[in-house]
C-alpha positions as CSV (number, residue, x, y, z in Angstrom):
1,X,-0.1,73.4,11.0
2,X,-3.2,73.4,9.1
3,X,-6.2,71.6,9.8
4,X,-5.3,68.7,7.5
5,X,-2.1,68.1,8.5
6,X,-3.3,67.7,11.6
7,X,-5.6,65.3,10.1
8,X,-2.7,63.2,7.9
9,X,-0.4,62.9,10.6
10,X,-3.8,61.4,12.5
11,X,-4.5,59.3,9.8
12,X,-1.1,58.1,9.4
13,X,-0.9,56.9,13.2
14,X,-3.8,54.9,13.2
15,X,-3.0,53.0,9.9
16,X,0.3,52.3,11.8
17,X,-1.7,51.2,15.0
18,X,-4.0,49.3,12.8
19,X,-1.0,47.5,11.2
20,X,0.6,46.3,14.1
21,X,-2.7,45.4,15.7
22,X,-3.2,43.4,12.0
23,X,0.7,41.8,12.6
24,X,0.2,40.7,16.0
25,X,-3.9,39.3,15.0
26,X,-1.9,37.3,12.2
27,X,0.6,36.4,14.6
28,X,-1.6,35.1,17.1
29,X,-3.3,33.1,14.1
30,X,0.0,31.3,13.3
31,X,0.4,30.4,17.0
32,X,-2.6,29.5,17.1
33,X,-2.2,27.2,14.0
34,X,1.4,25.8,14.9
35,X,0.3,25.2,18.2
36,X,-3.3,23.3,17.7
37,X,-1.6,21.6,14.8
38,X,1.2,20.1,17.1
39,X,0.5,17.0,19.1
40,X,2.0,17.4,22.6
41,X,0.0,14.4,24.0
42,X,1.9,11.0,24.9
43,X,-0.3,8.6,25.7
44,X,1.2,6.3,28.5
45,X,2.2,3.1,27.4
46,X,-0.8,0.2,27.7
47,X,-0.4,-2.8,29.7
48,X,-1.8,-5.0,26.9
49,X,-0.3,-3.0,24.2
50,X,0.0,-5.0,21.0
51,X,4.2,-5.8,19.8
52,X,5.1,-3.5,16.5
53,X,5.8,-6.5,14.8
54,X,2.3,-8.3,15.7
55,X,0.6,-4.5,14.6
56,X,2.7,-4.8,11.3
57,X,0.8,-8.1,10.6
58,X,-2.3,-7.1,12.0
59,X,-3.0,-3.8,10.0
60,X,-1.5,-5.9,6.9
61,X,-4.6,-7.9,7.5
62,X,-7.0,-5.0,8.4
63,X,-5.9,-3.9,5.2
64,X,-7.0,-7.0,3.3
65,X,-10.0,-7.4,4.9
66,X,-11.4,-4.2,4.2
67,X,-10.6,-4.4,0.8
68,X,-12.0,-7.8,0.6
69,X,-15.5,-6.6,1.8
70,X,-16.6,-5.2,-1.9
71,X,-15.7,-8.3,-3.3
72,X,-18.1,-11.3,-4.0
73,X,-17.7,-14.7,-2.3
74,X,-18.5,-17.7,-3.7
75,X,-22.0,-17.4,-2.7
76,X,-22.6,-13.9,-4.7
77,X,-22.1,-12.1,-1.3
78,X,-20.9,-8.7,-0.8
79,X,-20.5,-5.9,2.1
80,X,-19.5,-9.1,4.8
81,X,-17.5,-7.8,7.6
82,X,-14.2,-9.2,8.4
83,X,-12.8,-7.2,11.0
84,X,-13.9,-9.5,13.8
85,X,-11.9,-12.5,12.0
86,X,-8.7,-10.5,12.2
87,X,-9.2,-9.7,16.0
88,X,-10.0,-13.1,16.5
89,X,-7.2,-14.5,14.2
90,X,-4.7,-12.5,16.9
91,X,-7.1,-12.5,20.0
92,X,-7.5,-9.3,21.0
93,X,-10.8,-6.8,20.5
94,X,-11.3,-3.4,18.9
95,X,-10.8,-1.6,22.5
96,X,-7.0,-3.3,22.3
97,X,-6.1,-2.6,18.9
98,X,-7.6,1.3,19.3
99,X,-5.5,1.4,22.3
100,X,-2.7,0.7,20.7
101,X,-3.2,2.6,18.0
102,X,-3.7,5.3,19.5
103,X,-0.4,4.7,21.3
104,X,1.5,4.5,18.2
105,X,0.0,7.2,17.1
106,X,1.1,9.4,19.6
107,X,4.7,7.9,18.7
108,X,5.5,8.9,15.0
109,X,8.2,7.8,14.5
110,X,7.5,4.4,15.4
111,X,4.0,4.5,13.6
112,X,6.1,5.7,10.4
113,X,8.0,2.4,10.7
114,X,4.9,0.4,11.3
115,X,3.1,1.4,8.2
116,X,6.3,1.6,6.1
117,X,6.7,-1.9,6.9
118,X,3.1,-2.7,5.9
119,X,3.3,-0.9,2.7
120,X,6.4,-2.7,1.6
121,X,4.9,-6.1,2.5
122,X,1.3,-5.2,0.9
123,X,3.2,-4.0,-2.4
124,X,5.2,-7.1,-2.0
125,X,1.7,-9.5,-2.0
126,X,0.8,-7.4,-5.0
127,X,3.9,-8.2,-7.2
128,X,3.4,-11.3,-6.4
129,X,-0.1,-11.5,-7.5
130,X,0.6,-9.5,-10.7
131,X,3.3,-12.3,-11.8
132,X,1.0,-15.0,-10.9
133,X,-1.6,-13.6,-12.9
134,X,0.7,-12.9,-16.0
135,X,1.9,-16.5,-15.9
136,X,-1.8,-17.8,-15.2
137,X,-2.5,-15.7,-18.5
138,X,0.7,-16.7,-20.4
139,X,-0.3,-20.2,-19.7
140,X,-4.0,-19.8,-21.1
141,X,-2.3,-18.2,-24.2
142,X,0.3,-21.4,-24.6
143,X,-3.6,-23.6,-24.2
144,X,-4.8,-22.0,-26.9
145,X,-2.2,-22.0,-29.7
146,X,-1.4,-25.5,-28.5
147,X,-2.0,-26.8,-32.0
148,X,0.4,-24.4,-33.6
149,X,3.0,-24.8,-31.1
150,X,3.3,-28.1,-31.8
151,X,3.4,-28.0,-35.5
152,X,5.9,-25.3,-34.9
153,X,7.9,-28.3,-33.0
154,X,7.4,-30.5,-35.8
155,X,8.8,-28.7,-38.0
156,X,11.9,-27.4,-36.1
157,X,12.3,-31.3,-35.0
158,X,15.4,-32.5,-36.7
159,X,14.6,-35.5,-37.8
160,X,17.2,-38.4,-37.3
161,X,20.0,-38.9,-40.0
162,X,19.5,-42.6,-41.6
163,X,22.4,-44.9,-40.6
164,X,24.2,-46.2,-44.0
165,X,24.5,-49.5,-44.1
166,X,27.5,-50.8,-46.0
167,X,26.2,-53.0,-48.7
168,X,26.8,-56.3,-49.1
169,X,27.3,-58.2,-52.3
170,X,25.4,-61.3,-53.2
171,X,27.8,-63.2,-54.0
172,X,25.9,-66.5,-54.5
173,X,24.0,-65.2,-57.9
174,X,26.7,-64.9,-59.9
């Protein structure tokens, strides 16, 4: 054998070591990965851990209070802070509700059925509101054409047949 085929049957070994060194870097990667990405961790259950149906209403109104902070008040105020009304509307504190949620969290499946059941009663409040506000603006609509509706009612009224009366001769003229 010559010098370089000596020197391509080198070559060729180390790309080979370099490509199994390469597969087993990209497989320790995806371990890695899969493994970091994976939560393990139950969290034992608290003692004062809050009922999934008192969460359900709860983050409903954690919901609603955080999107009620950009909007004004009566008095032209914005950025308020609600939060501390919903923990006191269910007395508990942030600690409680973080240890909770953190228990649920740890629990997907059950914190799936929490927020599903949240979402379906938010989007519920929002149909709601939507067909109030379409029959509040129907009703404005009806306000203002008032005067035509009512000539339209007029003139689809049918108006009431006169009675014929037989008549009567005068017999006393003749």
């Amino acid at each position: 054998m010559n010098f370089f085929n000596k020197l391509h049957i080198h070559i060729q070994r180390i790309k080979i070591h370099n490509r199994s060194i390469n597969n087993l870097g990209i497989m320790l990667i995806w371990i890695f990965l899969f493994t970091a990405c994976t939560s393990n961790t139950i969290y034992k259950k608290p003692a004062d851990l809050i009922p999934k149906k008192q969460m359900v209403n709860l983050l409903t109104d954690m919901y609603l209070a955080n999107a009620a902070t950009n909007v004004k008040t009566k008095k032209l105020e914005r950025n308020l802070d609600y939060m501390p009304l919903v923990y006191e509307k269910y007395g508990i504190d942030s600690l409680r509700f973080q240890t909770s949620n953190i228990y649920y969290m740890s629990h997907i499946d059950d914190y799936e059925a929490i927020y599903k059941k949240v979402d379906a009663r938010l989007q519920k409040m929002l149909d709601t509101t939507e067909a109030a506000q379409k029959l509040k603006d129907s009703l404005k609509l009806l306000k203002k054409d008032k005067p035509s509706i009512e000539k339209m009612n007029i003139l689809n009224k049918k108006l009431p047949l006169r009675e014929k009366k037989p008549r009567q001769l005068d017999l006393e003229q003749e």
